[in-house]
C-alpha positions as CSV (number, residue, x, y, z in Angstrom):
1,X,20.3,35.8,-60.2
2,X,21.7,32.7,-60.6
3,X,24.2,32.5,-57.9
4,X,21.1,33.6,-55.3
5,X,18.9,31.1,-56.2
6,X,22.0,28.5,-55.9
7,X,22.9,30.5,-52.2
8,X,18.8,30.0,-51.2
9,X,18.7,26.6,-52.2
10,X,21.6,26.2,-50.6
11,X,20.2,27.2,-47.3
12,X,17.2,25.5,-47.8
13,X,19.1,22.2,-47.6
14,X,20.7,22.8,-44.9
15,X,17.8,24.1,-42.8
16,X,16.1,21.1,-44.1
17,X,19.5,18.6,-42.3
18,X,19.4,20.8,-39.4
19,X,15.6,20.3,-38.7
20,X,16.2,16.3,-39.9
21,X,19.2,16.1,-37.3
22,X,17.4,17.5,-34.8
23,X,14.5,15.2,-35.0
24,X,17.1,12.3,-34.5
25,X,16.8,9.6,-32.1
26,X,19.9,8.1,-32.7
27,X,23.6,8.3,-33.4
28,X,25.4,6.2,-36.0
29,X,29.0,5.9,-35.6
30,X,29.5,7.7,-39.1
31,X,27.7,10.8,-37.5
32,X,29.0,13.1,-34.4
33,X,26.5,15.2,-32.3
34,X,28.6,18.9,-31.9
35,X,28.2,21.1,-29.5
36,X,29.1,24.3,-32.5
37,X,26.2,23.2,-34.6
38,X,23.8,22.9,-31.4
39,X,23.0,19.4,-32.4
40,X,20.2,17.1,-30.5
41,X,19.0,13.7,-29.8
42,X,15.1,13.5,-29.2
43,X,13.5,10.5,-28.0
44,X,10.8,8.8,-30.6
45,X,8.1,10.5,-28.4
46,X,10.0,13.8,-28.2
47,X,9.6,13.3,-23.6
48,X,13.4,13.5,-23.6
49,X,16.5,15.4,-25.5
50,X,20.3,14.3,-25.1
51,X,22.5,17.4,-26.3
52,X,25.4,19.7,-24.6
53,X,24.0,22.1,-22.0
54,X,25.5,24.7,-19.2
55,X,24.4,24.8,-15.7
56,X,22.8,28.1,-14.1
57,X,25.3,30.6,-14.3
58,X,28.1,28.5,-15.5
59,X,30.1,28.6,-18.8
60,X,30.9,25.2,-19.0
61,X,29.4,22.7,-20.9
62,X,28.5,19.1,-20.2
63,X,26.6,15.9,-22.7
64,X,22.9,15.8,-20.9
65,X,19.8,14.2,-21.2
66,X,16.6,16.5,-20.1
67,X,12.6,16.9,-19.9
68,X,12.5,17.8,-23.7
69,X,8.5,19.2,-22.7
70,X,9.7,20.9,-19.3
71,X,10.9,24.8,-19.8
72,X,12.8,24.8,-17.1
73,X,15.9,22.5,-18.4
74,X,16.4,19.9,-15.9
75,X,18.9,17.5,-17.0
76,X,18.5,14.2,-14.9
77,X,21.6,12.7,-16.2
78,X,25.0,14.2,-16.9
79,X,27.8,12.5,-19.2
80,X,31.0,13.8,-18.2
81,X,29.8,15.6,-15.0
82,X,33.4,15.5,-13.6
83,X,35.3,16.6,-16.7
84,X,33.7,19.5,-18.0
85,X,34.3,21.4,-21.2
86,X,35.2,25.0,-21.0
87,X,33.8,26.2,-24.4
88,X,31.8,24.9,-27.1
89,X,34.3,22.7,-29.0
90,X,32.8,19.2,-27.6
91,X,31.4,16.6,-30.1
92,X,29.8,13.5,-28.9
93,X,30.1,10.3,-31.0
94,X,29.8,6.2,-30.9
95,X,32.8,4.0,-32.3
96,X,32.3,1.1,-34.7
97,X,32.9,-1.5,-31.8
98,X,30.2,0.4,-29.5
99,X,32.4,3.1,-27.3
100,X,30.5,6.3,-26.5
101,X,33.0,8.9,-26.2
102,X,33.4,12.6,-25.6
103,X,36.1,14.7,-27.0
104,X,37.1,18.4,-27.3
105,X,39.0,20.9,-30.1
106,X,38.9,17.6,-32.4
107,X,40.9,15.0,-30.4
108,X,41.1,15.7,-26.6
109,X,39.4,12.7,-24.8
110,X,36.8,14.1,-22.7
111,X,34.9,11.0,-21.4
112,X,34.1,7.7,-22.3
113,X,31.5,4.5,-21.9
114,X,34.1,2.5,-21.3
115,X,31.5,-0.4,-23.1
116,X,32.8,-4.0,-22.5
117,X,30.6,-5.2,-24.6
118,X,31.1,-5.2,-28.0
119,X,28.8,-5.0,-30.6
120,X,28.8,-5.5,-34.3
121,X,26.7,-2.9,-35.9
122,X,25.8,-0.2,-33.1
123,X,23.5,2.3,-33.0
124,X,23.2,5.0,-29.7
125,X,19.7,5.8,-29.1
126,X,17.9,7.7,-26.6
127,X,14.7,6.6,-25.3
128,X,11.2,7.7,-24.3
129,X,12.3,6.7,-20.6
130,X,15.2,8.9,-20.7
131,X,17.3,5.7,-21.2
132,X,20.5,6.6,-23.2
133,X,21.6,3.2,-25.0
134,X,24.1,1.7,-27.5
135,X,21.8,-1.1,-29.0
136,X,22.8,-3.5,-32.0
137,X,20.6,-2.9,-34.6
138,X,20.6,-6.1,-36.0
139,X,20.1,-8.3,-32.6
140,X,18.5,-5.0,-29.9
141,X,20.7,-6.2,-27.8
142,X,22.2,-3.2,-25.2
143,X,25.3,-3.7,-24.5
144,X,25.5,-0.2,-22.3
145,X,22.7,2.2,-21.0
146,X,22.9,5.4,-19.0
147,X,20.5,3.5,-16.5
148,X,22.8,1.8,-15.0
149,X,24.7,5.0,-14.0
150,X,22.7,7.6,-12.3
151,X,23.6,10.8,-11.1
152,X,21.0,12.6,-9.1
153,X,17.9,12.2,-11.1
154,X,15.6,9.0,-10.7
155,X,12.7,9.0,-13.4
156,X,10.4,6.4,-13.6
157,X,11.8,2.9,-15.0
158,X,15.3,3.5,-13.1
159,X,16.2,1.5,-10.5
160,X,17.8,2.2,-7.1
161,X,19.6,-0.6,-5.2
162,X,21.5,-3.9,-6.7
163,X,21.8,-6.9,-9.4
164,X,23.1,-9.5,-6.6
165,X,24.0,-11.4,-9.5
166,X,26.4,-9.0,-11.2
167,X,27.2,-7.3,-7.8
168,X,26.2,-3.9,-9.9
169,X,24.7,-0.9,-7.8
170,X,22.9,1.4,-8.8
171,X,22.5,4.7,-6.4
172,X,22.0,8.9,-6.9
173,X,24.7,11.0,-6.0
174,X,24.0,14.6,-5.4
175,X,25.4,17.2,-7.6
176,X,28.4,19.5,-6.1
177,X,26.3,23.1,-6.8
178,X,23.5,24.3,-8.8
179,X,26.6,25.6,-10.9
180,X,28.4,22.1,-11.7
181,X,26.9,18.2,-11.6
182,X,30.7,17.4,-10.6
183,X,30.4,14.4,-7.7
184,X,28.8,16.1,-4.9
185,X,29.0,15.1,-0.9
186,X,25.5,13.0,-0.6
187,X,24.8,9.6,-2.0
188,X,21.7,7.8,-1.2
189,X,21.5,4.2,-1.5
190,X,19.8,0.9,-1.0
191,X,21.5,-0.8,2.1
192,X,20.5,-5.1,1.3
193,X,21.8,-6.2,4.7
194,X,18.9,-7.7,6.7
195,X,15.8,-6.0,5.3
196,X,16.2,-3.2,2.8
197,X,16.1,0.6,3.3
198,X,17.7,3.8,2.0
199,X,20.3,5.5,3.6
200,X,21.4,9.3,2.6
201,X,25.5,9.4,3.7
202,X,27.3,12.4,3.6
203,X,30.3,10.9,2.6
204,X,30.6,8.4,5.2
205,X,28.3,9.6,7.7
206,X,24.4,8.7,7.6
207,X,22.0,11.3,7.9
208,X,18.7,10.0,7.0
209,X,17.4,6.3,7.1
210,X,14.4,5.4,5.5
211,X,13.7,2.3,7.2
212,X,13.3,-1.0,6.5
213,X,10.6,-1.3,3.2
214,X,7.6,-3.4,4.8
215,X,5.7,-4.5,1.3
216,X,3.9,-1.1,1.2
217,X,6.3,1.7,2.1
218,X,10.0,2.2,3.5
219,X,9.5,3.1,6.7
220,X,6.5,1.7,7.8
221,X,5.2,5.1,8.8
222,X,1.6,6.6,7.6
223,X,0.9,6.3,4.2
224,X,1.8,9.3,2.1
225,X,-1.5,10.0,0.3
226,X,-0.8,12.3,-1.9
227,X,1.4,10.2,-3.9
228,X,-1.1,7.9,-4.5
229,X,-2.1,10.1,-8.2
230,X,0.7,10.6,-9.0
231,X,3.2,7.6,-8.5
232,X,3.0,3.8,-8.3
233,X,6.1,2.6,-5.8
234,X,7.6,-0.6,-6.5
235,X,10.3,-2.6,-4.6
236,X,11.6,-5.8,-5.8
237,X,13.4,-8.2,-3.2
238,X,14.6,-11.8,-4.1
239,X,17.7,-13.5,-4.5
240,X,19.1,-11.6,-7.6
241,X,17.6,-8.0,-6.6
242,X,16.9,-5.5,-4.0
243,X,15.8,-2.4,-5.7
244,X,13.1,0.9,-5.7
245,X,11.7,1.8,-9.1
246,X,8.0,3.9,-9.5
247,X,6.1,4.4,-11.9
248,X,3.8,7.6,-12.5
249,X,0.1,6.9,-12.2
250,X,-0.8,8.8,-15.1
251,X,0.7,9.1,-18.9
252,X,0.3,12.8,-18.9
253,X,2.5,13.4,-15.3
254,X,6.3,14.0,-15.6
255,X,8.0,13.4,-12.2
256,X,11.5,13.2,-10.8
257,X,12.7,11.9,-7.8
258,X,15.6,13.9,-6.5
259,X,19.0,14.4,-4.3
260,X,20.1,17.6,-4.0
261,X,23.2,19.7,-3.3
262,X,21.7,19.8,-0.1
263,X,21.4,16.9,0.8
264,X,17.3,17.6,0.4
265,X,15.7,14.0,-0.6
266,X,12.4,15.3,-3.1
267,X,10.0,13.5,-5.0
268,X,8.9,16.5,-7.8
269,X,6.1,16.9,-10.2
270,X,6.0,19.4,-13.2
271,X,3.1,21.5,-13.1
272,X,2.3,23.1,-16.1
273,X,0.0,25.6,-15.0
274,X,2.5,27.3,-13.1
275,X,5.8,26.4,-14.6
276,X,7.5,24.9,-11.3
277,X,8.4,21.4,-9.6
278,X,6.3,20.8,-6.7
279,X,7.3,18.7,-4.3
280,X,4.6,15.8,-3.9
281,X,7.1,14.2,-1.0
282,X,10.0,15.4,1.2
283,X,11.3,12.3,2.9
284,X,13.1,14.5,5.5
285,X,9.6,15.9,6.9
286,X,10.8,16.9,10.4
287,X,13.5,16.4,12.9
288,X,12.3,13.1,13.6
289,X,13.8,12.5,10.4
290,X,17.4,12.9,11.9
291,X,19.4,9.8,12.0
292,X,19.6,8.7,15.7
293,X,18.7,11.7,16.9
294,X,17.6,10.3,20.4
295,X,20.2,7.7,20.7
296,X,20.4,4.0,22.0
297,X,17.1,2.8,23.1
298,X,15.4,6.7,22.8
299,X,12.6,7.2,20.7
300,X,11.6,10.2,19.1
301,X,7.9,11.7,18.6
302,X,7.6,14.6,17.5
303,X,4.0,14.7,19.4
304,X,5.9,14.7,22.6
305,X,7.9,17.8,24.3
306,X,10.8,16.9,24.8
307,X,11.0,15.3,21.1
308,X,13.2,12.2,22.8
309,X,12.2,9.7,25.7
310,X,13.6,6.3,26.4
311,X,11.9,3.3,26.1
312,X,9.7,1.6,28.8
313,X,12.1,-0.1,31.1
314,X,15.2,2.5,29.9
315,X,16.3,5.4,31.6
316,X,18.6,8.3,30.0
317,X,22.6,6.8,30.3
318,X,23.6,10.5,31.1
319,X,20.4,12.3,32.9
320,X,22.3,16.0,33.1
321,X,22.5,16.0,29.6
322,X,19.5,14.5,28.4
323,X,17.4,17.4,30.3
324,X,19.4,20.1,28.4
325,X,18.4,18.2,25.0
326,X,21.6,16.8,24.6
327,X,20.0,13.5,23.8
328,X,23.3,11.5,21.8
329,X,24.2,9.5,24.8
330,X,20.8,7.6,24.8
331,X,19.0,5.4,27.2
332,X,20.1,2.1,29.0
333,X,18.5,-0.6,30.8
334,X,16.8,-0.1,34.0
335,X,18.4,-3.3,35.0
336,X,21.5,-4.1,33.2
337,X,21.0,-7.3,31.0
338,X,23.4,-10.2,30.6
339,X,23.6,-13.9,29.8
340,X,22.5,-14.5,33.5
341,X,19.2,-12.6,34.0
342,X,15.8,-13.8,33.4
343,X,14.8,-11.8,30.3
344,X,11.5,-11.1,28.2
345,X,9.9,-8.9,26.2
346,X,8.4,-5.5,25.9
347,X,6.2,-4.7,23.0
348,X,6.3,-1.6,21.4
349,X,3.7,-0.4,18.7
350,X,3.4,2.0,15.6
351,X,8.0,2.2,15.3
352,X,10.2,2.7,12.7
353,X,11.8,-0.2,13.2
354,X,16.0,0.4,14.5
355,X,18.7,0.5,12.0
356,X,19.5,-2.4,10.6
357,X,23.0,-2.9,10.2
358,X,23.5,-5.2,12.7
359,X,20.6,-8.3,12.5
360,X,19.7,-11.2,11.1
361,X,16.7,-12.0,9.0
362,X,14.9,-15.6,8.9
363,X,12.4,-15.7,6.1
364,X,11.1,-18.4,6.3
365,X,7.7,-18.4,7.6
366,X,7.6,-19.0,11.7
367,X,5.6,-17.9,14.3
368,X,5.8,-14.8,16.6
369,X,6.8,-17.3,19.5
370,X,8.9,-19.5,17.9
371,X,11.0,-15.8,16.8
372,X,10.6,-15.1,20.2
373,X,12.5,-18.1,21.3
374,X,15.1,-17.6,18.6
375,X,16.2,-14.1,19.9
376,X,15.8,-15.6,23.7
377,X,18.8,-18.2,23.0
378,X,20.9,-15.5,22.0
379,X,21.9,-13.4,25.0
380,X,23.0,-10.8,22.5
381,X,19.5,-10.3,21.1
382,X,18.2,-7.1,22.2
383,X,14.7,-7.2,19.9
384,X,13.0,-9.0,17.1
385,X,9.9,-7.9,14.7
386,X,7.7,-9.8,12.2
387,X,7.7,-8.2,8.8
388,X,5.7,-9.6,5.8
389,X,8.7,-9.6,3.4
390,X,10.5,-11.5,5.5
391,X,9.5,-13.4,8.4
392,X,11.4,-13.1,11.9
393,X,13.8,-10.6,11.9
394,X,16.4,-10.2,15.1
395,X,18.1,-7.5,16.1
396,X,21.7,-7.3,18.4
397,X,23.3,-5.3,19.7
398,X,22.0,-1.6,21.0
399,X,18.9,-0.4,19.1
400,X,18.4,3.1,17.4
401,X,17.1,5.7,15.3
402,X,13.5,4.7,16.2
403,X,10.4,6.8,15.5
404,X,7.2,6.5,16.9
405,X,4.3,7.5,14.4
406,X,0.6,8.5,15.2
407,X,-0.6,5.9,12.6
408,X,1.3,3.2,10.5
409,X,4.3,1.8,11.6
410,X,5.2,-1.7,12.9
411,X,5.7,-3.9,16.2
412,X,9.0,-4.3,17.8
413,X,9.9,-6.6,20.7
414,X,12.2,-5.4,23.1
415,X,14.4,-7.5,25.1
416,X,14.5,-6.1,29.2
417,X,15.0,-8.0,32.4
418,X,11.7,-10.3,33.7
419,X,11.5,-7.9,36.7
420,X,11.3,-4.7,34.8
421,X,7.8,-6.9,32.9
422,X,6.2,-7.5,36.4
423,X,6.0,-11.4,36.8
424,X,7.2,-11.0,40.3
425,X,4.2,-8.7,41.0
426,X,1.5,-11.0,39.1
427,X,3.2,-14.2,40.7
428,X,2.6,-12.2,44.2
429,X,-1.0,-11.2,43.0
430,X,-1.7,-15.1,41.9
431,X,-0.3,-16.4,45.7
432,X,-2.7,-13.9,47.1
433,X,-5.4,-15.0,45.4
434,X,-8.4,-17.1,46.3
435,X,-11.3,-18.9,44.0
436,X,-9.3,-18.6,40.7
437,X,-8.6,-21.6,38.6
438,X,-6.1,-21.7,36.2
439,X,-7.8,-20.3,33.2
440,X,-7.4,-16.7,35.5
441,X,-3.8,-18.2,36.5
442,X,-2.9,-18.0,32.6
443,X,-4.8,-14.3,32.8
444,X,-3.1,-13.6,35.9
445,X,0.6,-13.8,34.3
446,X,-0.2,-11.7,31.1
447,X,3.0,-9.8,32.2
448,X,5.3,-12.9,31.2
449,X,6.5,-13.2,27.8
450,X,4.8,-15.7,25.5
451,X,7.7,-17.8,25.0
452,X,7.8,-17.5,29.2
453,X,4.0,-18.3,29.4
454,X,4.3,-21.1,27.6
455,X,6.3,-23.0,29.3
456,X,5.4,-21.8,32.8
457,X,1.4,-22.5,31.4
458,X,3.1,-26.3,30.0
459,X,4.5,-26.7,33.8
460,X,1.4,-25.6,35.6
461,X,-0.6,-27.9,33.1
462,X,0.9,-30.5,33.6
463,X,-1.8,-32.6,32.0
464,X,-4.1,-31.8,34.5
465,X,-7.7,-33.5,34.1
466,X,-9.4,-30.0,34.5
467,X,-8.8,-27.2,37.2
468,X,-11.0,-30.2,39.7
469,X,-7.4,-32.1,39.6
470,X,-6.3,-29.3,42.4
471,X,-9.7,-27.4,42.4
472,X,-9.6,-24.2,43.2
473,X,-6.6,-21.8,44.5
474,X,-7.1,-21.0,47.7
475,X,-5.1,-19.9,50.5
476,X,-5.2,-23.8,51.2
477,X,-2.0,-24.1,49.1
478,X,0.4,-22.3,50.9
479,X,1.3,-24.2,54.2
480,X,-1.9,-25.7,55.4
481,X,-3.2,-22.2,55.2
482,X,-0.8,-20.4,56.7
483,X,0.6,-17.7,54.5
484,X,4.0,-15.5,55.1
485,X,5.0,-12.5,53.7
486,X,8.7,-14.2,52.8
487,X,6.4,-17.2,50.7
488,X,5.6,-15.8,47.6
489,X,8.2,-17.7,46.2
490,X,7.9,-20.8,48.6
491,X,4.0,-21.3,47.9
492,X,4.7,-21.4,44.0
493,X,7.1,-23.9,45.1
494,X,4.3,-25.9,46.7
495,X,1.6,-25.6,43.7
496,X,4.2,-27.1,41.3
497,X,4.3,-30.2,43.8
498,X,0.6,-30.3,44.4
499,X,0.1,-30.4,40.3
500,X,2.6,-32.8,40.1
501,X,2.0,-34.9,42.6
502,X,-2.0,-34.6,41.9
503,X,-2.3,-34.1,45.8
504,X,-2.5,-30.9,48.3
505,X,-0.5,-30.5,50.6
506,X,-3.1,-29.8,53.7
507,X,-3.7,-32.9,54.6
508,X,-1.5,-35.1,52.9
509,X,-0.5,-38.5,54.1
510,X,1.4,-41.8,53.1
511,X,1.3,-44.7,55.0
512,X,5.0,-45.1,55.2
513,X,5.8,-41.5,57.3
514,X,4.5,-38.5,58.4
515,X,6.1,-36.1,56.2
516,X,3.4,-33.7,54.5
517,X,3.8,-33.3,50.4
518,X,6.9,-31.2,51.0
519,X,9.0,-33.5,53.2
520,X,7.7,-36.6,50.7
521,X,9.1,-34.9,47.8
522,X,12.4,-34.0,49.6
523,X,12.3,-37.7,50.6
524,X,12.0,-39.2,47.0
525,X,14.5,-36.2,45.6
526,X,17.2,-37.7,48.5
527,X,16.3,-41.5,47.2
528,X,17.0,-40.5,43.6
529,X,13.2,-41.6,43.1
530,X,11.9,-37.5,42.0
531,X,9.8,-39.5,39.4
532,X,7.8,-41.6,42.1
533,X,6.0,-38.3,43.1
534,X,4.3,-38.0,39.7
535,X,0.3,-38.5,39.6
536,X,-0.1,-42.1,38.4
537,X,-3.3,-40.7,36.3
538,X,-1.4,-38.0,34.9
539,X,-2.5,-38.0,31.1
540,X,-0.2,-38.5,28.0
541,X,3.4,-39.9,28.1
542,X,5.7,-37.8,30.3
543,X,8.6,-36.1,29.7
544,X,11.2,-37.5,32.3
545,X,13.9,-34.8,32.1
546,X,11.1,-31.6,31.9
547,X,9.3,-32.7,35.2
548,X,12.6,-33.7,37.1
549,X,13.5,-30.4,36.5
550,X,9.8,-29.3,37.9
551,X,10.3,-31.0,40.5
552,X,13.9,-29.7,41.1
553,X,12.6,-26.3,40.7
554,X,9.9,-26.7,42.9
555,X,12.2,-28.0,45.8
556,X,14.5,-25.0,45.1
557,X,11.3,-22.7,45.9
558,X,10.7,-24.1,49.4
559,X,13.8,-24.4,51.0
560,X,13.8,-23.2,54.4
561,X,16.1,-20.2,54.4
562,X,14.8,-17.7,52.0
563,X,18.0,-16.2,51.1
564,X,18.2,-20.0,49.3
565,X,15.0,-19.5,47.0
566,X,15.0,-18.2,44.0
567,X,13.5,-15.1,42.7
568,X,10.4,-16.0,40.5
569,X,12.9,-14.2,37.8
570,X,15.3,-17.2,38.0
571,X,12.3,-19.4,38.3
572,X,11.4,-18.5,35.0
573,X,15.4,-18.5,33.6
574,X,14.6,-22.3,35.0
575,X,11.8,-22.9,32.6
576,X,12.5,-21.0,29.9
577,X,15.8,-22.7,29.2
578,X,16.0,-26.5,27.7
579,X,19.5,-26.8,29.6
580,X,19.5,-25.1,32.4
581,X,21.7,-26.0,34.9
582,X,20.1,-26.0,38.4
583,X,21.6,-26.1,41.9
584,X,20.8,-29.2,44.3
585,X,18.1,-28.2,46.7
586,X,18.0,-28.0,50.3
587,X,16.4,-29.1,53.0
588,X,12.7,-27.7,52.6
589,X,10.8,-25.9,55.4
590,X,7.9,-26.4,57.2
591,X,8.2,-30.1,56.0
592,X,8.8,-31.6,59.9
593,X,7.2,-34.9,60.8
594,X,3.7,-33.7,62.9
595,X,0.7,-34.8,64.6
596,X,-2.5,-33.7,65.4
597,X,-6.4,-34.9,65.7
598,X,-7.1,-32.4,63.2
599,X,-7.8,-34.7,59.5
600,X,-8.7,-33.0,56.4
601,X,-12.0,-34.4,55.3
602,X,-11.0,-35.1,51.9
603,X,-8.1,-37.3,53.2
604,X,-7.9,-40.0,55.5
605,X,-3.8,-39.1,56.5
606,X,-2.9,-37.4,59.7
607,X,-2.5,-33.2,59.3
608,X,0.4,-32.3,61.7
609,X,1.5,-29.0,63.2
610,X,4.3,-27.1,61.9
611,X,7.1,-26.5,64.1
612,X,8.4,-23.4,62.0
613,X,6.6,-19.8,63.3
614,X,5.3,-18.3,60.3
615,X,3.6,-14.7,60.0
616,X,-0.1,-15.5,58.9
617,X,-1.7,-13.3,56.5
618,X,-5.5,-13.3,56.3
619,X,-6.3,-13.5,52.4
620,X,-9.4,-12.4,50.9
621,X,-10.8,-13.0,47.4
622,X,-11.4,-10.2,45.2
C-alpha cells in the first residue's frame, strides 16, 4: 500500500512537470527541450508552439514553430530545415553565452544559431508573433531572433526586403516538397534598385514581378478589396530600409502569407468554420502575371485576343512569329531611334510600370516636364514615370514585362521618333490654316511633347504683345500668299521671321533695298548683324544666343532647294536642344529683289513679284 501511494504520487509529480514544461515560454540554458519526452514551447498567449515536428508523410523530424490554435500544423519556420533528424533522439537547448543549438543521440551537432552576440544571462523565448528569440533577461536585449531568418512563412510583424545599414536581407524561400522544408528552387525577394518590387526567381531566373510599390500597392494594378478585412499592408522605404511587413486588420484573424513548393505566391486565412486556409490573394492571378511574357516594348491585356500587342508606335521585331503566339521576340520601333532623331513622347495610361533593373530614380520633387527633359538629354532613355515615393523615375534601355489593367495602374512615358507623334502633320494642318491665332497654334501642336511645346510655344512667343503683333494667320504668311505644296516647312520658316522681326512679309520694305523679309534676313545673317532683325519693341531682355539660333533656324526652313530644308522633326531636334549644332544656311528662295505698283495698305514699301514659279494652293478656313 505503501509503495502505490509512493508510485501514484510519483506520477502525479511528474504529470504535474510535464503539464508545467509544456506551458513554457522559454528555455533556460540549464533546461533542454527533447524530442523523446515530446516537450514544447508555447508563446505567453498560447498563438504559437516551438517543438520537433515531421512533415506529411515523412519520418523525419525537424525544431518548428507553428499556429499553436490552427489543427492543421502549419509550421511557418523550420530550424534545421536542411539537416534533418532521422528519429526522435533530437534535444534542442541554449548555451550559457547565448548559442541555440540542435543536437542528436546526445552529442551529434545538428544545427546551430551561430549567435555573434553574446549575452550574459540568456533566456530563449518564443513570442506571441511567432518570434523565436534569445533575450538577456537582465537588459531584454536580443541578441538573435528567428525573424531575421525566414523560410517560407511570412506572419504578420516579419519583414521582407533589407536593413541598408547592416546590409542584412530578409527573403522566403520555398520549401523543397510537402515532405521536407530542405532549401527548395523559389525565392522571393525585395529587389531595392530604382523603386522597390518583388521578384519570385527560380533559382536564377524570374518568373513573377510584382512591380514597382507605388505608396498603396506593388504593382500599381486595381486594388485588391478583399484584403482590405483582413490585412493592413505596409512598406517602409528610406535610407536604412526597403521592406513589406502587414499587419491583420483584426485580433481574432490568423493569416500567413506564403511561397510554395510551387512556386504559388498566397496570401492565406484560417477559417475556422471549415478547417482550411483560404486564399484571400494569389499574386499570380492570370497569365498576365508571366514575367515578360510579351517581350520588349509588348504589353499584355488579358482583355485583348491575342493577350500581347506592341505599343503605339511599335511593331512585332519578328511578325511570323508573333501571329503564331510566339510573342518572346517583342516589339521594336516603327522608326529606329538614335542620338540623331528628333524624339518625344508617347503616353501610356493604367501600366504596370517595366522592370526595373535598369533605371534611375530622382526623388527629389520636380516636375513632369522638367523629368521629361532629363530623360530627353539622354539618348539612351527609352521612358520615364512620376511616382509618389519617389519623384521622376527614368528608364534605359528596352522596356518590359508591362501590363495594362482595366483600372489602377500608373502613367508611363514612352520615348519614339517625333514623326511617329504627328508634329509634321499638325505643323501641315497649322500652315494650312487661316483665322487662328496662336492660342489655337499652341492647340494646334498638342501632338508635340511638352518639353517640345515649350520651347517651340517660347520661340513662337517670342514676347509678342498679343496675337495683334502678327494678327491673325492667314494664308498671307506664306509668300505673299502664294502657297506650295513643297512649303510646309518653308512657310514655318517665314512665321519665325515675321515674329521676330515683328513684320510680315507681304509687303515688307526698307528703305535701303528691295529685298522682302526673307532676302533682309539673309542680308543681316551674311553681315554677321542676325540680331538687327529683332523687333525694337520686343518685350523683356533677349536672349542673344536662343534667337540667333531662331533666326538660324528659320533661314534653314526657306532655303530655296527643298532637299536643303529640314524636316519639321529636325526643326524641333533644333529647339529642343541647348547646344545644337546647326548648319550655315543658304541662299533663301523667293527672296529676289521685285517691283510692282501693287502696295500693301498697311505698309508704305514696294511689294514685288517673285521670280520663282510656285504651285498655288487655294486655302480655306475651317
Amino acid at each position: 500500500m505503501v509503495l502505490l501511494l509512493i508510485l501514484l504520487s510519483l506520477f502525479t509529480t511528474l504529470s504535474l512537470s510535464t503539464r508545467f514544461t509544456a506551458a513554457l515560454d522559454t528555455l533556460s540554458p540549464n533546461q533542454t527541450l527533447a524530442d523523446a519526452t515530446n516537450g514544447t514551447l508555447v508563446s505567453p498567449g498560447e498563438s504559437f508552439e516551438l517543438g520537433f515536428f515531421s512533415p506529411l508523410n515523412s519520418e523525419n523530424r525537424y525544431v518548428g514553430i507553428w499556429f499553436k490554435q490552427v489543427s492543421l500544423q502549419t509550421p511557418i519556420w523550420v530550424a534545421n530545415k536542411d539537416d534533418p533528424i532521422t528519429d526522435s533522439s533530437g534535444v534542442l537547448k541554449i548555451t550559457p553565452t547565448g548559442n541555440v543549438i540542435i543536437t542528436s543521440d546526445q552529442a551529434n551537432p545538428i544545427w546551430s544559431s551561430n549567435t555573434t552576440i553574446l549575452s550574459a544571462s540568456p533566456v530563449l523565448k518564443l513570442l506571441d508573433t511567432g518570434n523565436l528569440v534569445v533575450v538577456d533577461s537582465n537588459t531584454g536585449n536580443y541578441s538573435w531572433q528567428s525573424f531575421d531568418y525566414p523560410c517560407d512563412t511570412l506572419v504578420p510583424g516579419m519583414k521582407l526586403g533589407w536593413d541598408l545599414s547592416k546590409n542584412q536581407e530578409w527573403y522566403l524561400t520555398a520549401w523543397n516538397s510537402l515532405q521536407g522544408p530542405s532549401t527548395g528552387d523559389y525565392t522571393y525577394r525585395v529587389d531595392p534598385q530604382g523603386l522597390p518590387q518583388l521578384v519570385l526567381r527560380q533559382g536564377s531566373t524570374i518568373f513573377y514581378r510584382s512591380g514597382p510599390w507605388d505608396g498603396v500597392r506593388f504593382g500599381g494594378g486595381p486594388p485588391l478589396k478583399q484584403n482590405t478585412t483582413v490585412i493592413n499592408p505596409i512598406f517602409v522605404y528610406n535610407t536604412s530600409f526597403v521592406y513589406y511587413t502587414f499587419l491583420n486588420n483584426d485580433g481574432n484573424i490568423i493569416s500567413r502569407f506564403v511561397v510554395n513548393q510551387s512556386g504559388l505566391l498566397q496570401h492565406l486565412t484560417w477559417n475556422r468554420g471549415s478547417g482550411e486556409w483560404v486564399p484571400v490573394i494569389a499574386l499570380q492571378a492570370d497569365i498576365c502575371d508571366t514575367y515578360d511574357l510579351c517581350g520588349p516594348y509588348g504589353i499584355c491585356n488579358t482583355n485583348d485576343s491575342p493577350t500581347c500587342h506592341c505599343m503605339d508606335g511599335f511593331v512585332p521585331k519578328f511578325p511570323v512569329e508573333w501571329n503564331r503566339l510566339d510573342w518572346t521576340g517583342g516589339c521594336v520601333a516603327k522608326t529606329e531611334l538614335n542620338c540623331s532623331v528628333a524624339a518625344g513622347f508617347r503616353r501610356f495610361s493604367r501600366l504596370k510600370l517595366p522592370d526595373t533593373s535598369h533605371f534611375l530614380v530622382n526623388r527629389t520633387e520636380i516636375s513632369r516636364v522638367d523629368c521629361e527633359e532629363a530623360c530627353l538629354k539622354n539618348c539612351s532613355c527609352m521612358g520615364f514615370a512620376q511616382t509618389d515615393i519617389s519623384g521622376c523615375v527614368v528608364w534605359s534601355g528596352e522596356l518590359f514585362d508591362m501590363r495594362e489593367y482595366n483600372e489602377g495602374g500608373q502613367n508611363l512615358y514612352v520615348r519614339v521618333a517625333a514623326s511617329e507623334l504627328g508634329q509634321e502633320v499638325a505643323v501641315k494642318r497649322l500652315a494650312k490654316t487661316s483665322g487662328q491665332g496662336l492660342k489655337e497654334f499652341k492647340n494646334e501642336v498638342i501632338f508635340i511633347s511638352k518639353l517640345q511645346h515649350r520651347n517651340l510655344v517660347r520661340l513662337l512667343g517670342c514676347c509678342i504683345h498679343g496675337e495683334e503683333r502678327i494678327g491673325y494667320m492667314s494664308p498671307e504668311y506664306a509668300i505673299d500668299g502664294l502657297f506650295s505644296v513643297k512649303s510646309d516647312v518653308f512657310s514655318f520658316g517665314v512665321l519665325v521671321l515675321e515674329i521676330v522681326s515683328g513684320k510680315k512679309n507681304r509687303g515688307f520694305y526698307h528703305p535701303d533695298h528691295d529685298h522682302n523679309l526673307l532676302g533682309h534676313a539673309w542680308k543681316l545673317w551674311n553681315e554677321g548683324k542676325p540680331l538687327n532683325l529683332v523687333d525694337t519693341l520686343m518685350e523683356g531682355p533677349i536672349a542673344t544666343p536662343e534667337m540667333v539660333r531662331c533666326i538660324q533656324m528659320a533661314l534653314l526652313c526657306v532655303q530655296d532647294r527643298p532637299e536643303d530644308r529640314p524636316t519639321m522633326s529636325a526643326v524641333l531636334l533644333m529647339l529642343d536642344s541647348e547646344n545644337a549644332i546647326l548648319p550655315p544656311p543658304k541662299q533663301p528662295g523667293f527672296y529676289t529683289e521685285r517691283f510692282t505698283p501693287e502696295t500693301d495698305s498697311s505698309s508704305t514699301g514696294i511689294y514685288p513679284l517673285a521670280s520663282n514659279e510656285v504651285t498655288i494652293s487655294m486655302l480655306h478656313a475651317r
